[in-house]
Structure formats: C-alpha cells, structure tokens
C-alpha positions in Angstrom: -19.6 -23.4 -37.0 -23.0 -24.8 -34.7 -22.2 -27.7 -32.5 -24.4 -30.4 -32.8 -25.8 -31.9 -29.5 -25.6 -35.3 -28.3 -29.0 -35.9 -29.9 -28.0 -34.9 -33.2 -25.0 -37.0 -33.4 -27.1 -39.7 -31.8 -29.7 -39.4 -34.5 -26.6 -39.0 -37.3 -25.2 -42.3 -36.2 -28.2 -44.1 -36.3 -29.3 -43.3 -39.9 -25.6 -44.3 -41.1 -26.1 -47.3 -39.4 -29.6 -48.3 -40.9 -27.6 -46.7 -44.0 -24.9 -49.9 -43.7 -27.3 -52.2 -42.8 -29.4 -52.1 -46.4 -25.8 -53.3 -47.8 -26.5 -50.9 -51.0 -24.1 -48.4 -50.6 -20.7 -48.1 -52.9 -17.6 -49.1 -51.0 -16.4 -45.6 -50.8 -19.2 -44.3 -49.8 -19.2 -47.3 -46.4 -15.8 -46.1 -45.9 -16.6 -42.6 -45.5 -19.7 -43.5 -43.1 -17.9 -45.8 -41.0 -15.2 -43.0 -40.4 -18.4 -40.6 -39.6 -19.8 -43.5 -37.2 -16.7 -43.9 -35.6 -16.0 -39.6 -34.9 -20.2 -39.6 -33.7 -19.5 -42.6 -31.7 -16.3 -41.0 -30.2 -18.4 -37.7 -29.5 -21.3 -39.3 -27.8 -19.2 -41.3 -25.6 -17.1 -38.0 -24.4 -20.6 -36.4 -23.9 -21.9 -39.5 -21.8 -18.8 -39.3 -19.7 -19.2 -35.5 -19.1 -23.0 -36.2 -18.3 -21.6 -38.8 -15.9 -19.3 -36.9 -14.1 -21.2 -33.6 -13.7 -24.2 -35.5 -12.2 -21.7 -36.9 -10.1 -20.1 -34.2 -8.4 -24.2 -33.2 -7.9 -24.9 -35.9 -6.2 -22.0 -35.7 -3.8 -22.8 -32.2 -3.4 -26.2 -33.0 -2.3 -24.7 -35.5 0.0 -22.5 -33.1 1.4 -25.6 -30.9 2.1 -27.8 -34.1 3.5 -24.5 -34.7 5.8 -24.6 -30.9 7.2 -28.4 -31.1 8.8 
C-alpha cells in the first residue's frame, strides 16, 4: 500500500470540499466524502503536529549549540 503525503491528502481534501460545495452530489455519496474529509483532515493535522514537534526539538538543538560557544 503507498502512503500518501501530506500534500496528497491536502490536495484530496480540497477537491471533496469544492466537491460539497457545488451541492450536486447524491446524499450517499456526501456521506461517504465527509467521512473521507474527516480521516484527510485527521491525517493532516497528525502530520502538522509531527512537523511541529520535530522542528522543535531542531530548534532547541540549535540553541543548545548557540549556548555552547
């Protein structure tokens, strides 16, 4: 199975939402792309968090390295 990057699911997300927003789509078909939506929007957020922390810990480590000259 590939794993999609944070781009892809980005790009995913915001074609079911210009999807939703024409209003011509059958009800079970919404249904199915708001459940999509809602697992993309899930997996962004847990990348942007990840993101978050690792350039974190890089930016302390560089200040740790500032602190040592």
């Amino acid at each position: 199975m590939k794993t999609e990057t944070y781009t892809q699911k980005f790009e995913e997300l915001t074609k079911i939402v210009k999807d939703l927003e024409k209003g011509d789509i059958a009800i079970d078909e919404m249904t199915e792309k708001i459940k999509k939506a809602l697992v993309l929007i899930q997996d962004c957020k847990q990348s942007l968090n990840t993101v978050n922390e690792d350039v974190s810990k890089i930016i302390d480590e560089i200040n740790i390295a500032n602190d040592d000259y």
